[in-house]
C-alpha positions as CSV (number, residue, x, y, z in Angstrom):
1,X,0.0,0.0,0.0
2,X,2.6,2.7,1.0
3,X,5.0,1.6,-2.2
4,X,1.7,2.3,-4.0
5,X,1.2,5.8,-2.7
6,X,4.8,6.5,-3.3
7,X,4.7,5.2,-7.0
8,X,1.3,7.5,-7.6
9,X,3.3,10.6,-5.8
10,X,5.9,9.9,-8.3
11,X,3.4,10.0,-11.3
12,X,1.2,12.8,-10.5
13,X,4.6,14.6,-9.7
14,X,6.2,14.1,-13.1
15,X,2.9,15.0,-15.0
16,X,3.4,18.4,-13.5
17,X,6.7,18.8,-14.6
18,X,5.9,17.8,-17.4
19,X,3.2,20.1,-17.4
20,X,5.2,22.8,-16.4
21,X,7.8,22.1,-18.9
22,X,5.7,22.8,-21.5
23,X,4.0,25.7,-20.6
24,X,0.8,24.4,-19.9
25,X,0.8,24.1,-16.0
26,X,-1.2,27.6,-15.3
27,X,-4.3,26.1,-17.7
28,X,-3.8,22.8,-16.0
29,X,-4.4,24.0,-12.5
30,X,-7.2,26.7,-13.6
31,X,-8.8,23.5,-15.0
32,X,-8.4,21.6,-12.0
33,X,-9.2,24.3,-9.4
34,X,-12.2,25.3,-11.4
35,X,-13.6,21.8,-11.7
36,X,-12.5,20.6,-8.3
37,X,-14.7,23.3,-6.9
38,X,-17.9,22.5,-9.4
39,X,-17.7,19.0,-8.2
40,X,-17.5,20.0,-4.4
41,X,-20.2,22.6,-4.4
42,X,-22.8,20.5,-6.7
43,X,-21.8,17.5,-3.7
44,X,-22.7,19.7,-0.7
45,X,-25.7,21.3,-2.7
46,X,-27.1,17.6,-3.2
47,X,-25.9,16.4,0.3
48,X,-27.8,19.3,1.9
49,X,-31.0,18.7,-0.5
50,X,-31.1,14.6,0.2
51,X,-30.9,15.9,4.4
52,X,-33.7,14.7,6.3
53,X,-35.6,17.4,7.1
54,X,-35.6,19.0,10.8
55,X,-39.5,19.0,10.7
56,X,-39.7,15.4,10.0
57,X,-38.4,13.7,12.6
58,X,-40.4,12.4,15.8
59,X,-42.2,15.0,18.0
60,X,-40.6,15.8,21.9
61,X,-42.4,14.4,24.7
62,X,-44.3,16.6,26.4
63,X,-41.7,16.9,29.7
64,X,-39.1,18.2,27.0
65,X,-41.4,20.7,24.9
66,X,-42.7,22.4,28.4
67,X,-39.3,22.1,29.7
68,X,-37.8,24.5,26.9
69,X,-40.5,27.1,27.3
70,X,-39.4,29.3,29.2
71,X,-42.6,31.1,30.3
72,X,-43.7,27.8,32.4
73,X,-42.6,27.8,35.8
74,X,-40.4,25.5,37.7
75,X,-43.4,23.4,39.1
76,X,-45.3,23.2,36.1
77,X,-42.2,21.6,34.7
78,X,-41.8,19.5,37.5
79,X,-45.4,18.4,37.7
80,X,-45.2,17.5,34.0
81,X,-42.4,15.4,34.8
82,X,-43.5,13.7,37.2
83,X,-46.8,12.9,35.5
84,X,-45.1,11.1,32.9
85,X,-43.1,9.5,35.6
86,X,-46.0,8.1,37.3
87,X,-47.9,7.2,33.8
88,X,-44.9,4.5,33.4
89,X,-43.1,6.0,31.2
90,X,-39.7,4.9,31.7
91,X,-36.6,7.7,30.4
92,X,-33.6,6.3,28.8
93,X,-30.5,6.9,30.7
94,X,-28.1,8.9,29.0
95,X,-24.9,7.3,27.8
C-alpha cells in the first residue's frame, strides 16, 4: 500500500513537470481548481438537499417541549415530569 502511494506521488509529480515544462501548467491548474470546486459545491448542494428534514423527525415528549418554554414555571415543569413519571413511562438513561 505505501509503495503504492509512493509510485502515484511519483506520477502525478512528473505529469506536472511535465506540465510545467511545456508551458501548460497555469491552464492545467485553472482547469483543475475550477472543476474541483464544481464538483465539491454541486456534492454539498445535493448532500444538503437529500438531508432529512428538521421537521420530520419524531415529536418531543411533552416533559421536554414544556421544559424548553421558558414562560412555564419550575413546578409546572416539574409536575409534567413527574406525571409522565408516574404514567410509566420509563426515560432512557443517557450514555
Amino acid at each position: 500500500m505505501r509503495t503504492a502511494v509512493w509510485l502515484l506521488a511519483g506520477w502525478l509529480l512528473a505529469a506536472l513537470l511535465l506540465l510545467a515544462h511545456a508551458g501548460r501548467l497555469p491552464e492545467y491548474l485553472a482547469g483543475a481548481v475550477s472543476g474541483s470546486l464544481v464538483v465539491l459545491g454541486v456534492g454539498s448542494l445535493v448532500r444538503q438537499q437529500l438531508a432529512p428534514s428538521y421537521y420530520n423527525g419524531p415529536s418531543l415528549p411533552q416533559r421536554y417541549r414544556v421544559a424548553d418554554d421558558l414562560d412555564q414555571p419550575l413546578a409546572v415543569v416539574v409536575a409534567v415530569a413527574e406525571a409522565e413519571a408516574s404514567a410509566g413511562q420509563q426515560v432512557p438513561p443517557d450514555r
